[in-house]
C-alpha positions in Angstrom: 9.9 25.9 11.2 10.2 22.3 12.7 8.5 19.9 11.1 8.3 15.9 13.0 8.4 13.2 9.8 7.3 9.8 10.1 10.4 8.0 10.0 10.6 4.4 10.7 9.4 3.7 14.5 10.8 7.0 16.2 10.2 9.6 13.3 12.7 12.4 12.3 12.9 16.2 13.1 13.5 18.7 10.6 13.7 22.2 10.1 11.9 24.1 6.8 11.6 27.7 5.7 8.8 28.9 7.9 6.9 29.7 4.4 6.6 25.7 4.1 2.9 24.5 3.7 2.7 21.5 5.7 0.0 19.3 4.3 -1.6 16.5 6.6 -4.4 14.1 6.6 -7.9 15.8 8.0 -8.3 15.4 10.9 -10.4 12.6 11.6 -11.7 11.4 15.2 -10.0 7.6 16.7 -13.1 4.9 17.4 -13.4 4.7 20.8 -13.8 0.7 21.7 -12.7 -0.5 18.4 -12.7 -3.6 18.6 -16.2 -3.3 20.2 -17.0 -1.5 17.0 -16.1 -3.9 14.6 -18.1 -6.8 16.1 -21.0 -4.0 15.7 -20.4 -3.6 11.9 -19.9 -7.0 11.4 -23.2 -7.7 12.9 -24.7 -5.0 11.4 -22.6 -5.3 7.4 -23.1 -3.2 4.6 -25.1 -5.3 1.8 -24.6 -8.6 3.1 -26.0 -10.7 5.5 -24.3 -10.7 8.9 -21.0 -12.8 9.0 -22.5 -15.5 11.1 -25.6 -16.4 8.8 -23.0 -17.0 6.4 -21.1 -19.6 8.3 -21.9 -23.3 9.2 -20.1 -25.9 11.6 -19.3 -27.7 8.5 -17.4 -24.9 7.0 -13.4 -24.3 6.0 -12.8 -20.8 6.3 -9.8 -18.5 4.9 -9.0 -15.3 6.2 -6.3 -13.1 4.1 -4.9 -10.2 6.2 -2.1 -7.4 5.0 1.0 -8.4 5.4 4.0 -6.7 7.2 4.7 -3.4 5.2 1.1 -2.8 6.4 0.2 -0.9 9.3 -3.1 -2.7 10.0 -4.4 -3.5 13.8 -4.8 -6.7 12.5 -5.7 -8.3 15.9 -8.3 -5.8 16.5 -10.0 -7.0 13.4 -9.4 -10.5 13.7 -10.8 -10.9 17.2 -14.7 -10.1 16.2 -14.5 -12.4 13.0 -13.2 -15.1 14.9 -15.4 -14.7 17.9 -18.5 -14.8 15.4 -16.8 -17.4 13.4 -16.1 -20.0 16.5 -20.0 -19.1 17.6 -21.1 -20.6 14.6 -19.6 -23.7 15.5 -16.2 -23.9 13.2 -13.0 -25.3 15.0 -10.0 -23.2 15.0 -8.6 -26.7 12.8 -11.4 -25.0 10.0 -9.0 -22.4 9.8 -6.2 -20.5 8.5 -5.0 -17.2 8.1 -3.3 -16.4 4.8 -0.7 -13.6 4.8 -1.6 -11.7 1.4 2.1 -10.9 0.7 1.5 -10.6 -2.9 5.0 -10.5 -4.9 6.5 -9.1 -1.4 9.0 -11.8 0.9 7.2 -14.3 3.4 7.0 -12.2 7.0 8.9 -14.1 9.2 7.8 -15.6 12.4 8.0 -12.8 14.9 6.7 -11.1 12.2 3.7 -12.8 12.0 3.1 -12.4 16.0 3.4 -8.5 16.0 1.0 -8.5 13.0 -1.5 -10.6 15.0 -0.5 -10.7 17.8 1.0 -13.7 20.2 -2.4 -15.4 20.9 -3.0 -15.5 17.1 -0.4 -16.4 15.6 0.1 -19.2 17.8 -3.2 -21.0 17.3 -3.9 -20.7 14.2 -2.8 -22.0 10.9 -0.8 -19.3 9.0 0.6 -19.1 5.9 2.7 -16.9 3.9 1.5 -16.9 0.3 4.0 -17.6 -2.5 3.1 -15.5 -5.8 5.8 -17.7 -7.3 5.0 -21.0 -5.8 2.5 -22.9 -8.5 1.8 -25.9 -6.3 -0.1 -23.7 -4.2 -1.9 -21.8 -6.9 -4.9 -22.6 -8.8 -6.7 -21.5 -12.0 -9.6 -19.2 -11.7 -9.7 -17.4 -14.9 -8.2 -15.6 -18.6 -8.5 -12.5 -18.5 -9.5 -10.3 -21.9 -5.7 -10.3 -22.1 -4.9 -13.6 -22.4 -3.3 -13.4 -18.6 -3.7 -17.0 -17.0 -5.4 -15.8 -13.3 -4.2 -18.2 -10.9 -4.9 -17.9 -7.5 -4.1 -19.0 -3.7 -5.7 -22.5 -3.3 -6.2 -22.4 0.3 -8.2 -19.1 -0.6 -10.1 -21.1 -3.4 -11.1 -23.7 -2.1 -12.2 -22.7 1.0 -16.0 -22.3 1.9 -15.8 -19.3 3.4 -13.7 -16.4 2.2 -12.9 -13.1 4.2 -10.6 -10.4 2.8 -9.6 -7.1 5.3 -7.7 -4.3 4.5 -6.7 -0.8 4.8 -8.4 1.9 2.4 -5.6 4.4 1.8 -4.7 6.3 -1.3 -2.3 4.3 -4.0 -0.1 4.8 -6.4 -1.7 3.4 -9.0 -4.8 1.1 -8.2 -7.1 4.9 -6.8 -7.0 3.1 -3.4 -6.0 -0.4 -1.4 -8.4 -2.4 0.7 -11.2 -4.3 -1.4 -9.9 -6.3 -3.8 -6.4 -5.7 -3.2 -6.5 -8.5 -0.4 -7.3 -11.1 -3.4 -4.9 -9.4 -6.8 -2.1 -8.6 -5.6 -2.4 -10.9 -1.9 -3.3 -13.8 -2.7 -2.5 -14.0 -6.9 0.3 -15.9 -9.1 2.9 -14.0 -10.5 1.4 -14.3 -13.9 -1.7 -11.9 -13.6 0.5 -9.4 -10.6 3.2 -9.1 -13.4 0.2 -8.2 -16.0 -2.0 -5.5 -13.8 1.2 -3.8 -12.7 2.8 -4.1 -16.3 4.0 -0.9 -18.3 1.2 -0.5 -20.0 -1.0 -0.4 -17.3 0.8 1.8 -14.9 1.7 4.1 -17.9 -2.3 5.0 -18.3 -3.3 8.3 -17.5 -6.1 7.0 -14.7 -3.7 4.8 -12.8 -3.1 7.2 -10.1 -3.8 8.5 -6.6 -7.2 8.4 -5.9 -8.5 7.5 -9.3 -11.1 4.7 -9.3 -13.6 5.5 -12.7 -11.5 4.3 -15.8 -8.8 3.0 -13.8 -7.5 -0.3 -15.6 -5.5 -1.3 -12.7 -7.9 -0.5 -10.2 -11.3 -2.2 -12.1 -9.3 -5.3 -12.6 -8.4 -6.1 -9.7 -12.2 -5.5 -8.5 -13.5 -7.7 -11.6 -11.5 -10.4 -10.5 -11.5 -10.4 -6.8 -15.4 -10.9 -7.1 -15.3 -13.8 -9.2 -13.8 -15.0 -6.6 -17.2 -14.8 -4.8 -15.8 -13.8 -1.5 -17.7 -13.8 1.6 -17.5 -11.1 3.4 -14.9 -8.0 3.6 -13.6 -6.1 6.6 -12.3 -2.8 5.3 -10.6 0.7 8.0 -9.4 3.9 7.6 -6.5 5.3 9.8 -5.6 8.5 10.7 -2.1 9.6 11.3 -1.3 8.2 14.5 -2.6 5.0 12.9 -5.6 4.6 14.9 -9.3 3.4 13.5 -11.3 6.3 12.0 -13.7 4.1 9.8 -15.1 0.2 10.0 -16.7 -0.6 6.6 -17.9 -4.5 6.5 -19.7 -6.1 4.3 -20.1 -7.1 0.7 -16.5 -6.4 -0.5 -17.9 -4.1 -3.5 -20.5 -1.7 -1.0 -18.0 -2.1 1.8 -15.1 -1.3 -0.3 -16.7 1.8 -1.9 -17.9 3.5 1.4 -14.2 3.3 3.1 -13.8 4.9 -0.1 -15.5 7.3 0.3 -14.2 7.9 4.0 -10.3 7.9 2.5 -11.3 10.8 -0.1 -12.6 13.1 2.8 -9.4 11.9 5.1 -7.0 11.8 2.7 -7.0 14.2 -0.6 -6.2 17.7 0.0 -6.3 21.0 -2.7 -3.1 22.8 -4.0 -3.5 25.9 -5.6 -0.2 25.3 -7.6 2.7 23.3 -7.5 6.0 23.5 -5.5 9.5 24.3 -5.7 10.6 21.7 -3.5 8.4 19.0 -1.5 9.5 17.0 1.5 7.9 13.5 1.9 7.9 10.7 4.1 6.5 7.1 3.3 4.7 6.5 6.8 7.2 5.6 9.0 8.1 2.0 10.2 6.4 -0.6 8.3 5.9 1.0 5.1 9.2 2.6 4.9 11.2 -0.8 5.1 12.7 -0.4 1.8 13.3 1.8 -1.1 10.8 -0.4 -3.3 7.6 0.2 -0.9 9.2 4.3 -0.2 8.6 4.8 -4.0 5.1 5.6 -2.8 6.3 8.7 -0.5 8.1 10.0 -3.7 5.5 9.4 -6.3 2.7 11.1 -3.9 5.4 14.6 -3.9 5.1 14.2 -7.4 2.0 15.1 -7.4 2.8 18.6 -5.6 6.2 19.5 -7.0 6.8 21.5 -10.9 8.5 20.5 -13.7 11.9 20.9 -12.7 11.6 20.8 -9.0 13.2 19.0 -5.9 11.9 16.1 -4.1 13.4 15.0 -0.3 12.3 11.9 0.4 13.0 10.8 4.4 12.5 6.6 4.5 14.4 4.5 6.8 15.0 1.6 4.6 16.1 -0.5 7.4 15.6 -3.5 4.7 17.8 -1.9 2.2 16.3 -1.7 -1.1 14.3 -4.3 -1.5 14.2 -8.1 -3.3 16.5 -9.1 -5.6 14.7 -8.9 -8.7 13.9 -5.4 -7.8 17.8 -4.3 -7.2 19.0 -6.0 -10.3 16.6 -4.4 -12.7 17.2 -0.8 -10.7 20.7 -0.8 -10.8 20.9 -2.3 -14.5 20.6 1.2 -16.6 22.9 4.2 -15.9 20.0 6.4 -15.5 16.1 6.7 -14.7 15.4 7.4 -18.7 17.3 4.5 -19.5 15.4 2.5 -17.4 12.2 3.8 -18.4 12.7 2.7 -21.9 13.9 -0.5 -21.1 10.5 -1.5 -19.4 8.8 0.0 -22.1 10.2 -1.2 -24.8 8.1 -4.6 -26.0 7.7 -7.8 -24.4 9.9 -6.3 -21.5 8.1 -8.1 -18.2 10.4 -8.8 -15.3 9.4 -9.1 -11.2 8.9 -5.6 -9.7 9.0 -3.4 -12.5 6.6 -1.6 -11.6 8.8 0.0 -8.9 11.3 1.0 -11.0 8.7 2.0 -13.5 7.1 4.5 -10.9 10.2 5.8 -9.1 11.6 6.7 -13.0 8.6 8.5 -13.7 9.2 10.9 -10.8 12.0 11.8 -12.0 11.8 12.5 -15.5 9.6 15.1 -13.8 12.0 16.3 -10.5 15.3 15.5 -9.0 15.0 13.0 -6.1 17.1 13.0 -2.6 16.5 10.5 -0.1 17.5 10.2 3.5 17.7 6.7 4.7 19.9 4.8 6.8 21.7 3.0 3.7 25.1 4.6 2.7 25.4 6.9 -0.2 27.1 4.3 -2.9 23.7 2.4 -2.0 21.3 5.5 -2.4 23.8 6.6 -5.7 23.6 3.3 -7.1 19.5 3.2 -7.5 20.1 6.7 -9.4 19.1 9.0 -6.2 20.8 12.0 -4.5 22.3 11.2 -1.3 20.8 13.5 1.6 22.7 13.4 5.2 20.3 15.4 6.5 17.1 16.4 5.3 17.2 20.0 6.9 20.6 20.6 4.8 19.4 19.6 2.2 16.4 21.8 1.8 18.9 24.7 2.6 20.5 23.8 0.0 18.3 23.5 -2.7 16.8 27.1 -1.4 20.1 28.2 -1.4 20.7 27.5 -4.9 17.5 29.1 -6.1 18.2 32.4 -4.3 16.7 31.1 -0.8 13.1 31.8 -2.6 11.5 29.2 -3.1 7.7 27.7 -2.3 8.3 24.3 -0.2 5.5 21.9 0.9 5.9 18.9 3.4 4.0 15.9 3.5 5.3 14.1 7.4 2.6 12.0 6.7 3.8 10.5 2.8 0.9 9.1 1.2 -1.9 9.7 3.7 -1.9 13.1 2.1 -2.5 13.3 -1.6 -2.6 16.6 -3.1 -4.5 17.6 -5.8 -4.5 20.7 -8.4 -7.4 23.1 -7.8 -9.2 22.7 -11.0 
């Protein structure tokens, strides 16, 4: 069976047993006239006044947006709430665009224009938020952890503050969108560090598609609304990345009912696990490095036994990821060492939680990846070099007698799969 993965921007063909299940997002129809339909939902919001009787002449206005390693139609949402935002008399001076990078690297320039597109980018203030930066950060809280919660100023202290996002399954917040445009976008270092800290990612509700007792997940809701935002401008995708769901609003309603929209798009039921499952992380942008493809091999860990294989296909173009990341990765001689290491106490260092997550999958299941990086680079953050994703499942059937139960997920983490209880 051939089987097309999403593989950076051109995707990658593979053969599979023809036993293989092939798990994919449900179908769900495109929005016709999106744009059109956005402008309808932000007239027409979910527990909240419409956008524009909630902005006067007088206003400053902040609008955080996803950054690169998103694949948000950013202009199509941006369009309506500036139209409606201009209407109500604000100049375009009044405004400025925050790029919620959270701990991730500034998106360069061109960047920037393909996220917003040309028009956009280049009349409007943008800026790149800077987690590490504390002359741009300012105090909003303690949290019942003693974590100092400091926050964008620009986002603070402007009058009116709009967050969109994408509501997709996550590896361990339940789901993005909501409040995951305030902690991690637009948050210090300090309280990112503290939500994605061992603890926290080690608790037994901070996984796919788990909201209710999620630590991770409630925090970052608790303290994006004390942030008193605006109004929120949450979609769903389906897998050829167009609009399936607008959900605008108050952030907490709006957030819950693209919620609600992800589960029925997104989860699907396993009878039992897998020998071996082959994964993808999206495709081109969220497959830029190994540190956002950890999310394509956590989400096969979910479908794959004790003992089993995982073939992860992510281009990588960016290599691994920031430097923090690589240096903490490569600094044990194996995924258990690692794992201690970060959760051993008082251990804290800048994208842990990567490591934490990709070490996790595999005290559970062996991991291969095919990227573009050479094998010393794949070797070197403790993962098995695959040429060729086709061989590779051969391979591994091969060495099991060629019997063996394989799923594939071309999709990554748009499909989560889920034991049938």
């Amino acid at each position: 069976m051939r089987v097309h993965l999403a593989y950076g921007e051109r995707g990658l063909d593979v053969d599979v047993p023809d036993s293989s299940v092939v798990l994919e997002p449900q179908r769900a129809p495109s929005i016709q006239d999106p744009e059109a339909r956005v402008a309808a939902a932000i007239e027409q919001p979910i527990g909240s006044p419409p956008l524009r009787d909630l902005v006067r002449p007088e206003h400053s206005i902040a609008i955080v947006v996803s950054d690169i390693t998103r694949p948000m139609p950013n202009e199509v949402l941006l369009r309506p709430i500036l139209d409606v935002i201009h209407r109500s008399g604000v100049l375009r001076e009044q405004v400025v665009i925050i790029v919620g990078t959270g701990m991730h690297r500034a998106s360069a320039p061109q960047e920037v224009e393909r996220m917003l597109g040309s028009e956009i980018a280049n009349a409007y203030e943008i800026v790149n938020h800077d987690a590490r930066d504390g002359s741009t950060l300012e105090h909003l809280t303690i949290t019942s952890r003693g974590v100092d919660v400091q926050l964008n100023a620009r986002y603070l202290n402007a009058d009116v503050r709009v967050l969109t996002g994408f509501v997709e399954p996550r590896i361990f917040a339940g789901y993005s969108g909501g409040g995951k445009a305030v902690l991690p976008g637009v948050a210090g270092a300090d309280i990112v560090m503290s939500n994605h800290g061992a603890d926290m990612l080690g608790h037994p509700n901070a996984t796919w598609c788990v909201t209710d007792g999620n630590p991770i997940f409630e925090e970052i809701r608790d303290i994006a609304l004390l942030t008193r935002p605006t109004f929120c401008v949450n979609i769903t995708l389906n897998a050829e990345r167009e609009i399936t769901g607008i959900f605008a609003g108050e952030m907490k309603a709006a957030h819950e009912a693209g919620i609600e929209q992800a589960k029925r798009q997104y989860v699907t039921e396993i009878d039992k696990p897998f020998d071996v499952v082959v994964t993808t992380n999206m495709g081109y942008p969220a497959d830029l490095n190994l540190y956002q493809a950890v999310k394509g091999m956590s989400v096969a860990e979910q479908a794959v036994k004790e003992g089993g294989a995982i073939v992860l296909a992510a281009e990588c173009r960016d290599g691994l990821g920031l430097d923090e990341y690589v240096e903490l990765l490569t600094s044990e001689a194996s995924p258990r060492a690692l794992l201690e290491r970060i959760n051993a106490p008082g251990f804290a260092r800048y994208d842990q939680w990567g490591v934490q997550c990709q070490a996790m999958v595999q005290a559970k299941a062996d991991v291969w990846l095919r990227s573009e990086m050479p094998r010393e680079t794949t070797e070197a953050a403790h993962l098995k070099y695959s040429g060729d994703v086709s061989k590779t499942v051969a391979e591994l059937a091969q060495a099991q007698g060629g019997s063996v139960r394989v799923a594939v997920l071309p999709h990554g983490h748009l499909t989560v799969p889920r034991l049938a209880r």
